[in-house]
N, C-alpha and C positions, 0 to 999 in steps of 0.2 A: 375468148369464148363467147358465143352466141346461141340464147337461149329463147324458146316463145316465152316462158314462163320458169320464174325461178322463186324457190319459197326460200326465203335467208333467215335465218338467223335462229332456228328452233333446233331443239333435240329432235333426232331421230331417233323412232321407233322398228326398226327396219323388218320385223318380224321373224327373224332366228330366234327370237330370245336372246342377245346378246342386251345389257343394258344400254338405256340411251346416251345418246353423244348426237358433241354439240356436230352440224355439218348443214349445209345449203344443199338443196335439188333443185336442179337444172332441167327441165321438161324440153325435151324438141319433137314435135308432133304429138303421136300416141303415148311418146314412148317416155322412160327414165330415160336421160343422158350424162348425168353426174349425180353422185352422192358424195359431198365433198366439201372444203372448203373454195366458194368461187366468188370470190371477192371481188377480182376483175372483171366479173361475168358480165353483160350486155343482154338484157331483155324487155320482150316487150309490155310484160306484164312481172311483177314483181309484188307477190305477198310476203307478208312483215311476220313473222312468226316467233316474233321474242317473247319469253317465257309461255310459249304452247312447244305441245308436241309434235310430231308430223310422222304420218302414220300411214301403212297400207290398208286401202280399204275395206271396210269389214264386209263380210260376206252372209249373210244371214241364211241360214240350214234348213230354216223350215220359214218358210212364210204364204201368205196363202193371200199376194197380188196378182192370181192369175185374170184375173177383169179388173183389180183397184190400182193395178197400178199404171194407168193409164191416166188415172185420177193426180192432177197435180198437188192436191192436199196430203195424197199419201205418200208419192214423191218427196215431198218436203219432209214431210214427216220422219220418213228412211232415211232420208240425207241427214235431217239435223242429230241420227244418231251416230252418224259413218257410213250408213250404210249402203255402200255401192253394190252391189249384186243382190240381188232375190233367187234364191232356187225355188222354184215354183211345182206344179204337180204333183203332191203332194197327197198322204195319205191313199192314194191307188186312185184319188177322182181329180180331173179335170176335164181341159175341152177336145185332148186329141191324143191319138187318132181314133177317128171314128166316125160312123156315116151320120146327117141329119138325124134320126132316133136313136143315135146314143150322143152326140153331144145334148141334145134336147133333155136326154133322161141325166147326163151328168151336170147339168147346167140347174136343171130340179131339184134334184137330190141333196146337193149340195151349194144351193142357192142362198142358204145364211152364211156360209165358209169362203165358197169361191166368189161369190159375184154372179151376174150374166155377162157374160161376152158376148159373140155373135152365135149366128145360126151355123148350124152342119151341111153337107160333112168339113173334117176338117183333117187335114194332113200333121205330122209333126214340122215340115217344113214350111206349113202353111203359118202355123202356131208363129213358128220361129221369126220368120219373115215379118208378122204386123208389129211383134216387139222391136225390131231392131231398128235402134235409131228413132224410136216413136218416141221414147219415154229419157228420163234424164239418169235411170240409172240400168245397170245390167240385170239381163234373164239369164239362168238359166232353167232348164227344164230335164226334170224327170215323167221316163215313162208310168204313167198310170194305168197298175193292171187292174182295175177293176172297172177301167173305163175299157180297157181292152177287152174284158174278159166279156162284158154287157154288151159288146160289140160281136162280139161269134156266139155269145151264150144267150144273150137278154137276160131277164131278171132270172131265170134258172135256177134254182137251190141245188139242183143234180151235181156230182161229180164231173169233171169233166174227163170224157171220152178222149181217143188217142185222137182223133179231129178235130175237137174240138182245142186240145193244147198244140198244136200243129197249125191250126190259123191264128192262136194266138201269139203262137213261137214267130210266124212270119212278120206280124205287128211289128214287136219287139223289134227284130233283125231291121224292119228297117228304119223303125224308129231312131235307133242308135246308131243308121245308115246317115239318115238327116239331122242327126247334131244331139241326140237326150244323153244326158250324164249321168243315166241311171236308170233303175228304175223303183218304182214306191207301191207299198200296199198298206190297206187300212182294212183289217184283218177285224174291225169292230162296228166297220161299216158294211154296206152293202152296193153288190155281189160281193164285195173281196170275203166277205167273210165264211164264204161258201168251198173256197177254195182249201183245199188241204198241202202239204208240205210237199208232198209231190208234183203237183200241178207246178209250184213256188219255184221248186228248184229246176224244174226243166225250163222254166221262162227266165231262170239266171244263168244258166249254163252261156249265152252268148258275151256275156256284159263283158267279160276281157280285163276286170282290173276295176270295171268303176264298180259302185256300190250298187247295194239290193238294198233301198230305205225303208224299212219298214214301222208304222204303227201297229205295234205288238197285237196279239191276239187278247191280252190279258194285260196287268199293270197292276202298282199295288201291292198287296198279301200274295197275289196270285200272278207276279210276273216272273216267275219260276215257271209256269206252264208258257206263258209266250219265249221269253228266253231260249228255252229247250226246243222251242218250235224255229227259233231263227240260229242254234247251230246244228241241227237237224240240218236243216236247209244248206248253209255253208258246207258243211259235210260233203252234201250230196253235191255242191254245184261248184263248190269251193269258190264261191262270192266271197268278197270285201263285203261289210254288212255296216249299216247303220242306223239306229236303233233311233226316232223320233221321241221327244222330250220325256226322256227318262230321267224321274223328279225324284222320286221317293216313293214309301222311306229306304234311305242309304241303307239300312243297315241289313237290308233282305237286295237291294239291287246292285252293291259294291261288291259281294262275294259271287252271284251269278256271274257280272262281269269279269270280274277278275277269274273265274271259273270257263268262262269260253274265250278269253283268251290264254290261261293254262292251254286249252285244247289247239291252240294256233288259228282259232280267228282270227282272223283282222276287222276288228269290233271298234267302232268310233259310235257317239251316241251325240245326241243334242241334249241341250236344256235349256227354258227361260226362268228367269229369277223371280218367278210368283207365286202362289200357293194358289190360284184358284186357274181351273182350264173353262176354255170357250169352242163349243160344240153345238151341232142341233139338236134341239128337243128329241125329235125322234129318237136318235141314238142311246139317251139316256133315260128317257121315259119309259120307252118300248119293250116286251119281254120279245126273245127270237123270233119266238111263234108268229108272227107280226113279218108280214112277209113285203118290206118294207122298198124294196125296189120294183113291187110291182103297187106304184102308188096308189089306184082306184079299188085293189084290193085288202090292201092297209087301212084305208078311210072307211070302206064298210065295213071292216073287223072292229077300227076304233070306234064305229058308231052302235053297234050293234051292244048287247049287255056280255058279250066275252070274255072280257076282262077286269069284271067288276071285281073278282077278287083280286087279281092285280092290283088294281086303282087304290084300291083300300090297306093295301101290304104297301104302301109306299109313300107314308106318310113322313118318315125319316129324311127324305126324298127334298120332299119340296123347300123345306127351308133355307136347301144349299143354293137351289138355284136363283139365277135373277136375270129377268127375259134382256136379251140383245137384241132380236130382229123378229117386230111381230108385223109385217106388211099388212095394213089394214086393221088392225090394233094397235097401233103407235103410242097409245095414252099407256100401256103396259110397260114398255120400253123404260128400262131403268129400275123399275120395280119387280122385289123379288115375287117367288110366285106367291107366296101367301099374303104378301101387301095388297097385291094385284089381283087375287081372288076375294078380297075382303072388299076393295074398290068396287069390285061385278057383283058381290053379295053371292058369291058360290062359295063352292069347295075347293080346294086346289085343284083336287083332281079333277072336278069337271073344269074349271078354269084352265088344264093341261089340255084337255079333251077339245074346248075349243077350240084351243092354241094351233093344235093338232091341224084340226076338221076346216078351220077357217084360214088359212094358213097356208092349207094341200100339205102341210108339214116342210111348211120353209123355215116354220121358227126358230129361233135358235136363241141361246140361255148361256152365262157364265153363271161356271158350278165351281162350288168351294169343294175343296179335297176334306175326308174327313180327317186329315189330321193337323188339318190347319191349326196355327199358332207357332210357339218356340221349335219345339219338335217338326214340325214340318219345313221350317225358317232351315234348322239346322242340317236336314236333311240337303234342301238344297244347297248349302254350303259345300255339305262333303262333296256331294254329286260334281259341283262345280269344278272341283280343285283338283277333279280324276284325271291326269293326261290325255283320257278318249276322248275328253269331251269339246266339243266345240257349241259354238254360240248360235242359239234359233231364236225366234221373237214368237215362232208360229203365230203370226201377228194376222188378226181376221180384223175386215175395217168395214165388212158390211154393217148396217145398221145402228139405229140410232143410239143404243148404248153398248160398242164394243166391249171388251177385253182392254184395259189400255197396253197392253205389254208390244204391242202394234205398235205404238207412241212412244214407248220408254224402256222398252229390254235392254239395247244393245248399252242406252248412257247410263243405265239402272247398275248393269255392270262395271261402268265405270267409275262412277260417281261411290254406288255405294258398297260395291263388294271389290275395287279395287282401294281408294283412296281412304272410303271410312272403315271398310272391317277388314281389309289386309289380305282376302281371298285371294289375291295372284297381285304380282308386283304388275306393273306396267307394262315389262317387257313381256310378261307372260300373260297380260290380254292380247298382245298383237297376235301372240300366238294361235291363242285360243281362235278370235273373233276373223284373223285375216288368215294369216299361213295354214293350220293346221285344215279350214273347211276347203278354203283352195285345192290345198292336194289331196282331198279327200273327193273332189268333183271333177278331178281329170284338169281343173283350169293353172296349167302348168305357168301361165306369165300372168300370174295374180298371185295377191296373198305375202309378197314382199315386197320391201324396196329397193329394190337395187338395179343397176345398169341395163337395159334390155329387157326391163319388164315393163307391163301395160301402166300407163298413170294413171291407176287408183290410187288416191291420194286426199288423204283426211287430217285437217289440224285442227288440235280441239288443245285447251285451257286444261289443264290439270284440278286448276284449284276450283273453279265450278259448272266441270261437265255435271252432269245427273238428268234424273226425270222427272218431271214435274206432274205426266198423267197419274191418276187416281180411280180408283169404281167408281166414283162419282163423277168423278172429273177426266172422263178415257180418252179424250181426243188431244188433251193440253200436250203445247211442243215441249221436246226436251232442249235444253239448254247447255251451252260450253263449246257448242262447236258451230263454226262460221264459215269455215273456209273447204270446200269438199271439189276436188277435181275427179274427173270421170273419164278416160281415156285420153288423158289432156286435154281436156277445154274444165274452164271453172262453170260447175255447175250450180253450186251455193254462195253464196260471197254475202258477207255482211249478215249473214243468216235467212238470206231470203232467196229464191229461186231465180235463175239468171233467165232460164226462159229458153237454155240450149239442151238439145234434147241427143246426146254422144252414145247415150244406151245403147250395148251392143247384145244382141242375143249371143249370146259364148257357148259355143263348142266343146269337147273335150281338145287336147292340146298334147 
């Protein structure tokens, strides 16, 4: 037997959930060609995999490389967790489709979250095409309706009229014509959050099987109100549904779930393993009334004495947060907002207010959840160990003090909620992190190991994968894993980037 590449001597992970066993893979091109004992085997490349595991690659659910991952630091970053695929488009904003004034408006909007990419318009096949084969690991991409919907609507707060859901329904159709595995709404941002459950479910009705990803309307005490708003929608369209990083607390979002799937959802959800999320300022500062996708008239509402009493009711507010991306405030960067209003000699809130103003409202903040600590630890424990759930980083890498969960989700799960606290045995990470998002995104030859599937292919050390990023410290690599193969070609080796770029924009399948 003749192989390009053959990994010997490690456990497989294969991804059923079957436990590991000992066995050699055999790569010939793209593809698996043995899982097996190939002792005799002939190859030209041949990694050593004694006591590591070897593993299909992990897939991350929510991440938001739609501009960074072109960036070979975040490339490496993704690899040294497993992570071969990014699903991208995320929370209803990205860069297509749509004419020059609306990827310019989603490109703004969401300029601390996504990145900038290029100029509009832009096709979903246009999208698909500059990822494929640019980058060292896999895209795929969900439709964004609220880049869609700014696209026949603009910033509009109206209802949408039967034409107006009619050229967004054509979007759609061809979007998922050109390769999207879904589609996404962020139901807290803006336009998506203008849109009601009917608009939602007529623009699901085409999907055929893949998912309608959604950022709930609500979360929380109150994700009882978005929940009932996403099997409303399933109801009406009868979507596959999934539910973006539903954290906690358990003990109000394990009965919901388990309640819409009583009802025969087909409910899958993401989570990452942190207690604190990373969003833009706007988003969390802003009260509705703040008509925030129409930017020049958000800025003179912010500047204006409007929301003074606002500003003053939202004292609770600032201590959670601590700035990520203040372009042209940089010395902020790192510092929470009351460090960083005491540095300026303000209030917070005016210190918010410039953030805002100076900013155009690019700025963007990691916010602690209030139930940060044990209780919120534990919450995401249960969350984790749901069977719906699969593995997200929603990993944001703009600016100069991220989120680290970008850096450290995917090994965070392994290191410490597989090996130290016992949350899923091993076989039931591959699950989680490769098989279960796989066929949750239509990517039928990913997500396992076995004969005739794509070589995604990840070996990592058991005894010290983990993560090393920190809030303080959000960029540091994570650690245990060296060896990452990418449609067969080695894309990681030794822990460092080989420089081969096999990335394939993936399809449904």
């Amino acid at each position: 037997m003749t192989f390009d590449i053959v990994i010997s001597g490690g456990r497989v992970l294969d991804g059923t959930g079957a436990p590991p066993y000992r066995a050699d893979v055999g790569i010939s091109g793209d593809r698996v060609a043995a899982v097996g004992r190939l002792g005799g085997a002939r190859a030209g490349t041949v990694i050593d995999a004694t006591g590591r595991f070897v593993a299909p690659g992990f897939v991350d659910c929510h991440a938001h490389g739609d501009a960074a991952v072109f960036d070979a630091g975040v490339q490496r970053a993704a690899l040294r967790q497993g992570v071969t695929t990014f699903v991208l488009g995320q929370d209803g904003l990205s860069f297509a489709p749509g004419s020059a004034a609306t990827v310019a408006y989603a490109s703004r909007y969401f300029a601390a979250v996504n990145g900038a990419l290029v100029d509009g318009p832009l096709t979903v096949a246009d999208l698909l095409s500059g990822y494929d084969r640019a980058v060292a690991l896999n895209t795929a991409y969900l439709l964004p309706h609220g880049t869609i919907r700014y696209d026949v609507m603009g910033p509009s707060p109206d209802r949408a009229g039967p034409g107006d859901v009619a050229g967004m329904l054509r979007r759609v159709e061809r979007g998922l014509s050109e390769g999207a595995v879904g589609l996404s709404t962020g139901l807290e941002y803006l336009p998506g959050r203008y849109a009601d459950a009917e608009e939602l479910a007529a623009l699901c009705a085409p999907l055929g099987g893949l998912p309608y990803v959604t950022h709930m309307r609500a979360y929380g005490e109150r994700a009882g109100v978005g929940m009932a708003e996403v099997v409303e929608i399933a109801g009406s369209s009868g979507a596959a549904v999934h539910v973006s990083h539903l954290h906690g607390p358990a003990g109000v979002l394990l009965p919901l779930v388990e309640d819409a799937l009583g009802k025969g959802v087909d409910l899958t959800f993401d989570t990452y393993p942190y207690l604190r999320g990373n969003t833009i300022l706007a988003m969390v500062a802003l009260p509705p009334s703040v008509p925030g996708a129409d930017q020049d008239a958000a800025l003179e509402m912010i500047a204006s004495d409007a929301l003074e009493e606002w500003w003053q009711a939202q004292s609770a507010l600032w201590p959670r947060l601590t700035i990520s991306h203040a372009p042209g405030l940089e010395w902020a960067e790192g510092l929470t907002m009351v460090a960083a209003a005491e540095r300026a000699g303000a209030e917070p809130a005016a210190l918010c207010r410039r953030l805002l103003t100076e900013t155009r409202l690019e700025a963007g903040v990691v916010i602690a959840r209030p139930d940060e600590g044990p209780q919120g630890e534990e919450s995401v424990r249960r969350m984790l160990r749901h069977p719906s759930q699969t593995g997200g980083s929603d990993g944001i890498y703009v600016g100069g003090h991220p989120h680290p969960r970008g850096f450290g989700a995917f090994a965070r799960f392994l290191g410490r909620h597989v090996r130290e606290l016992g949350d899923w045995t091993w076989e039931q990470a591959a699950v989680h992190l490769a098989a279960h998002p796989a066929r949750r995104f239509g990517l039928a030859d990913r997500g396992l190991l076995r004969r005739g599937f794509a070589a995604d292919v990840v070996v990592f050390d058991p005894a010290t994968v983990g993560d090393l990023a920190t809030y303080p410290a959000p960029r540091t690599l994570a650690e245990g894993i060296d060896d990452v193969l990418v449609s067969g070609v080695r894309v990681l080796a030794g822990g460092e980037l080989t420089g081969a770029t096999p990335g394939r924009a993936l399809r449904p399948s």
